[in-house]
N, C-alpha and C positions, 0 to 999 in steps of 0.2 A: 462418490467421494473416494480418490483413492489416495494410498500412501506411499511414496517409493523414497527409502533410506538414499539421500545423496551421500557422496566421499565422503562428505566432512562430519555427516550424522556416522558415516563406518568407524572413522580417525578419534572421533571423539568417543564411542563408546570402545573400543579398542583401546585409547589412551588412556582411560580410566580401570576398566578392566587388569591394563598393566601393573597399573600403579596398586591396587587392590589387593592384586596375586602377590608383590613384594612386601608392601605394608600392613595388609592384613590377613596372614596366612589363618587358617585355620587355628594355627597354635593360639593366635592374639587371642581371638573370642574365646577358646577354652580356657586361658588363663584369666579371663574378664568373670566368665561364669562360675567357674573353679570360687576366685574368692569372695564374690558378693553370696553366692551361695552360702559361703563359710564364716557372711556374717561381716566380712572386711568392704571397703570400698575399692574401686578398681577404676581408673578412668583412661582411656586409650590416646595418651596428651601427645608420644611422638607420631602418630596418627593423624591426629588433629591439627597438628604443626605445619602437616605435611599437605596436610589439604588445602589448609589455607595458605602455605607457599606456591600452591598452584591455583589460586584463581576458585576452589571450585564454589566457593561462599556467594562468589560475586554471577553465579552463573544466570540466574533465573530473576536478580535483580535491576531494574529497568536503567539504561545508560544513562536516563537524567539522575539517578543519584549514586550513578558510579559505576554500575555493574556493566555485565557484558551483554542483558539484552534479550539473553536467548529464551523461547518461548517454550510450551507445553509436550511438542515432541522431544526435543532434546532434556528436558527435564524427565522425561518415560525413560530416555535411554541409560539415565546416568542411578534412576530411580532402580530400574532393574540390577543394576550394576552393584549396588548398594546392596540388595537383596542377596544376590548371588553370594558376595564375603561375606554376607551376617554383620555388614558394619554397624559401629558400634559410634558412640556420641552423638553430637547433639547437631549435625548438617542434613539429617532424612528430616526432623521437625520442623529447622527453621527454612529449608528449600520447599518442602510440600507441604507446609502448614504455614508457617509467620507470614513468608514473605507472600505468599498468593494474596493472603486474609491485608497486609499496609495496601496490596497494590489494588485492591478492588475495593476497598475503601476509603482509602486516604489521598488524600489532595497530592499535587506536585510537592507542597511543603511537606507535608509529613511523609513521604516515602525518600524525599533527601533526609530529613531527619531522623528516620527508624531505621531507616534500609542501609542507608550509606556507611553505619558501622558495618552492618553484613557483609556487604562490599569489600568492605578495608579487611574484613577478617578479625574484628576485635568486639563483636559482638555476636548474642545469638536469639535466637527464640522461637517460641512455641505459639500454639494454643490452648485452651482451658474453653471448651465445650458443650462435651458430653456430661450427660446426666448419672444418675444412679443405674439406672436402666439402661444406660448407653446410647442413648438418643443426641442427636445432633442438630436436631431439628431448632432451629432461634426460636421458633415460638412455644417451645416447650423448658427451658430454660427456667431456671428457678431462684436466680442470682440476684438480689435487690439491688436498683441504682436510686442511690436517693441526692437531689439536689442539694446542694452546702452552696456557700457564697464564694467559695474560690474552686468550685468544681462540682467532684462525684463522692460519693460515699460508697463502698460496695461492699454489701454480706451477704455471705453464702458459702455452698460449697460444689468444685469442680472433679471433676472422676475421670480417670485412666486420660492424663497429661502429659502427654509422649516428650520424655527430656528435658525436663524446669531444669536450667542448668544455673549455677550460680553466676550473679553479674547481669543474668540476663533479662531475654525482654519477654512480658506474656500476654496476649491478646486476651483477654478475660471478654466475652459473653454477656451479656446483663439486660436487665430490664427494669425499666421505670417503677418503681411500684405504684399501682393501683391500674396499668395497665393488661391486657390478656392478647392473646393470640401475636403477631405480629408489630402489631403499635406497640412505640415505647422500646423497642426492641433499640440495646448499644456494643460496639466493638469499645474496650477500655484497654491500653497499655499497659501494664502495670508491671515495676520491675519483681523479678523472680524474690528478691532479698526482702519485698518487703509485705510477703505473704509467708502463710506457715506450708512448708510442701510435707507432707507426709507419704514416703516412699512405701506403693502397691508388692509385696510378694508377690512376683506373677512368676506364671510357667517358664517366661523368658528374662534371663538376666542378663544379657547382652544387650538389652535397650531397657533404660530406666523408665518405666513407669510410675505416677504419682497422682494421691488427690490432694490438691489444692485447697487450701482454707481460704477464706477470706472473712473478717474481722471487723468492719465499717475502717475497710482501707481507705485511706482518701487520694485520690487521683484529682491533678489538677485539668481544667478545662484544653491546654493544650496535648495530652494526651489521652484525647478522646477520638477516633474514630468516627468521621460525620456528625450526622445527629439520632436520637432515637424513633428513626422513623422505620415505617413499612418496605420504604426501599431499601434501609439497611440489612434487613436479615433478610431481602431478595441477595444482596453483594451478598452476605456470608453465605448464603446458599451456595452461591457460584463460587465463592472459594473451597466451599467444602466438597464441590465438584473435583478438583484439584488435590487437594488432600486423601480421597476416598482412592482415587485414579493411582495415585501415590503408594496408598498399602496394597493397593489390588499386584501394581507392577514388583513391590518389594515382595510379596508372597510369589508372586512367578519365580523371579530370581533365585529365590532360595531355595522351592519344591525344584527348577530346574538344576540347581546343584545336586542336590537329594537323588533325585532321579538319575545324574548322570554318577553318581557316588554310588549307588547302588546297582547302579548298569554296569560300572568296573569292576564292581565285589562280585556278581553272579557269571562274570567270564572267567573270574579267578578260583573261584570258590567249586569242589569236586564233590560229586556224588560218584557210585558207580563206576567212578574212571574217568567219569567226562564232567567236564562247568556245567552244572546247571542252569547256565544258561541255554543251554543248545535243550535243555525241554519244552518242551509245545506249551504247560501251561506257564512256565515263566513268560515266555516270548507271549503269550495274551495278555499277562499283566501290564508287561511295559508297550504292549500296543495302546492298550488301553489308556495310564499314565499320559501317555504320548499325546493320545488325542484330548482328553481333558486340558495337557498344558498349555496345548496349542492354539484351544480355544481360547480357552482364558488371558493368553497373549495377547491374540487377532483384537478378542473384545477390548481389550484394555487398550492398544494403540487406536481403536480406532473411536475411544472416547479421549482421549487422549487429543485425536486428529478435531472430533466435536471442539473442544474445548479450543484450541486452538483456533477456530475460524468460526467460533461462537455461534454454534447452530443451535438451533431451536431444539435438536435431540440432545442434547448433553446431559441431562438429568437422564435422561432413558438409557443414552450408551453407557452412564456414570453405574446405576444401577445393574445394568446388566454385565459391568465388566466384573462389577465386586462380587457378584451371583456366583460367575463361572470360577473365578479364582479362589471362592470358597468352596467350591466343588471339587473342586483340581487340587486344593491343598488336602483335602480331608481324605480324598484316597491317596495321592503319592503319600502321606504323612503313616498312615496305614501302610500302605506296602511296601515304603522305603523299609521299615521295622520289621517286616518279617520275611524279606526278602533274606535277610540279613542271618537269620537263622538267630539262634539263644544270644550272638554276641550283640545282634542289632538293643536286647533289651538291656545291656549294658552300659556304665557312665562312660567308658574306658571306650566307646565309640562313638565316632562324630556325628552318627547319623541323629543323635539326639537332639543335639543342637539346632540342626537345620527344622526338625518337627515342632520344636517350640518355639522359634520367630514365624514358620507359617500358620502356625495353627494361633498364636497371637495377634500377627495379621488378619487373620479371618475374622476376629469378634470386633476389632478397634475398627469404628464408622460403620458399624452397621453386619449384622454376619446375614450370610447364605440367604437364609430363608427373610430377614427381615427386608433384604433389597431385591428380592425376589414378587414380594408384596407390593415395595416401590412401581415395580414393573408393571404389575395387574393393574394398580392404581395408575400410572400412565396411560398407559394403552386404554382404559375405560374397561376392563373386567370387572 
């Protein structure tokens, strides 16, 4: 299986990357973080204006309901891409969460009718998960779906909701009551407005975080997701295949900012008369860095590559790309910070920023060591 970037995968992550470096400089995120921190809300709307005047909403949704089509490698590149600026709204959830989760569930009808807002750029959405414990697994779910005569009832509650944005749309998780393991197992719509979101304090406030209430919402029968069967939480598996691939490549992205941020501070930065960088033990640091990120890269395109041509390994390359890039994040994240000398522990430098959407990334779908287990449990360990 191999991978080779044509022109048009260069032009595209290049074109985005452009746009990225103009509209989301460094400054945008630090003014996003600055006031949610301070308590205020902050939403990145010319940002958002601006994506969605270029297409990019429509990117990964399928051309029968409008979109442009494009599959699982070009979603890597633009995913990475995202990472790199630390962007910020609500296009990382509904590209590498919603829209994977209509398209491996939902009929031809239902992904014209959920998707094709996407599309148009006039709508958004998430999903709603993971567990307390941060499990993602459908058969651990603890969401009740109870039968009504015009549909679903659903109580419970969802944990760390990447971007419940207002207006929007949310894949809610659930299960039948009185069933266990896989049976009974449902994907439910449900729009964002008409749940309570109660917004997470996390490390990272550049990307909103939230757990989700649900209340005996009532969902009616056409925004239901299949049926509740065993095959269905097989599809959310494979969507979540998608999704996990998604934080792995956004944590590359933004340790390889970090990295290259801190590769510029130790050529500028004097000891003794000369950068610090020209020392033997820096240059081990970032050999080191190097090769972590690079792995964690390789792995990530090449579940990535799985996923796209639906091989049998996709859960093994899925697991194994999120291993390495929680590997890769937890030392650049580390030695981005001390590279940096006393300023790196500072608000008043960016390098912070970058440390807490990787080090956020790492724990959302699963962290390090948990998809490290996945791994043993594949292979037959």
């Amino acid at each position: 299986m191999e991978l080779d970037f044509d022109p048009e995968h260069e032009d595209l992550r290049d074109s985005v990357r452009s746009v990225l470096a103009a509209e989301c400089p460094i400054s945008l995120v630090r003014d996003i973080v600055d006031t949610r921190f301070g308590g205020g809300a902050s939403e990145p709307t010319r940002l958002i204006e601006q994506m969605v005047a270029l297409g990019w909403p429509a990117l990964t949704v399928p051309e029968a309901a409008g979109g442009l089509g494009f599959g699982p490698i070009e979603l890597a590149l633009v995913t990475e891409e995202l990472g790199r600026a630390l962007t910020p709204g609500p296009l990382f959830a509904t590209l590498t969460q919603f829209v994977p989760m209509v398209t491996e569930l939902g009929s031809v009808d239902d992904q014209e009718t959920w998707l094709g807002p996407i599309a148009a750029g006039t709508g958004w959405g998430t999903v709603a998960i993971a567990e307390a414990s941060g499990s993602i697994d459908p058969a651990a779910t603890t969401v009740d779906a109870t039968p009504t005569a015009h549909g679903w009832e659903l109580s419970g509650t969802k944990h760390f909701v990447v971007e419940p944005t207002a207006g929007g749309e949310i894949v809610v998780v659930a299960r039948e009551m009185g069933t266990t393991n896989d049976d009974g197992i449902g994907a439910f719509i449900v729009p964002v407005d008409a749940i309570r979101v109660e917004p997470i304090d996390g490390a990272d406030p550049s990307r909103v975080l939230a757990t989700v209430h649900l209340d005996q919402v009532a969902v009616t029968t056409d925004r239901m997701l299949g049926t509740p069967i065993p095959a269905t939480a097989a599809g959310i598996r494979r969507a979540n295949h998608v999704a996990t691939v998604g934080l792995a490549l956004d944590a590359v992205g933004a340790a390889q900012q970090a990295f290259d941020v801190s590769l510029e501070y130790v050529k500028q930065r004097e000891q003794f008369g000369v950068p610090i960088g020209s020392f033997q033990a820096i240059k081990h640091k970032f050999a080191d860095m190097l090769i972590l990120l690079e792995r964690a890269r390789s792995l990530s395109y090449y579940a990535a590559l799985t996923i796209a041509e639906d091989d049998d390994r996709r859960a093994l390359a899925t697991a194994m790309a999120k291993a390495a890039a929680g590997d890769a994040v937890a030392r650049i994240a580390k030695e981005a910070i001390q590279v940096h000398g006393g300023i790196g522990y500072t608000w008043e430098s960016d390098v912070h920023l970058y440390v807490r959407r990787i080090e956020s990334d790492a724990l959302l779908y699963g962290n390090a060591n948990q998809h490290r287990q996945d791994v043993a449990t594949l292979i037959g360990v």
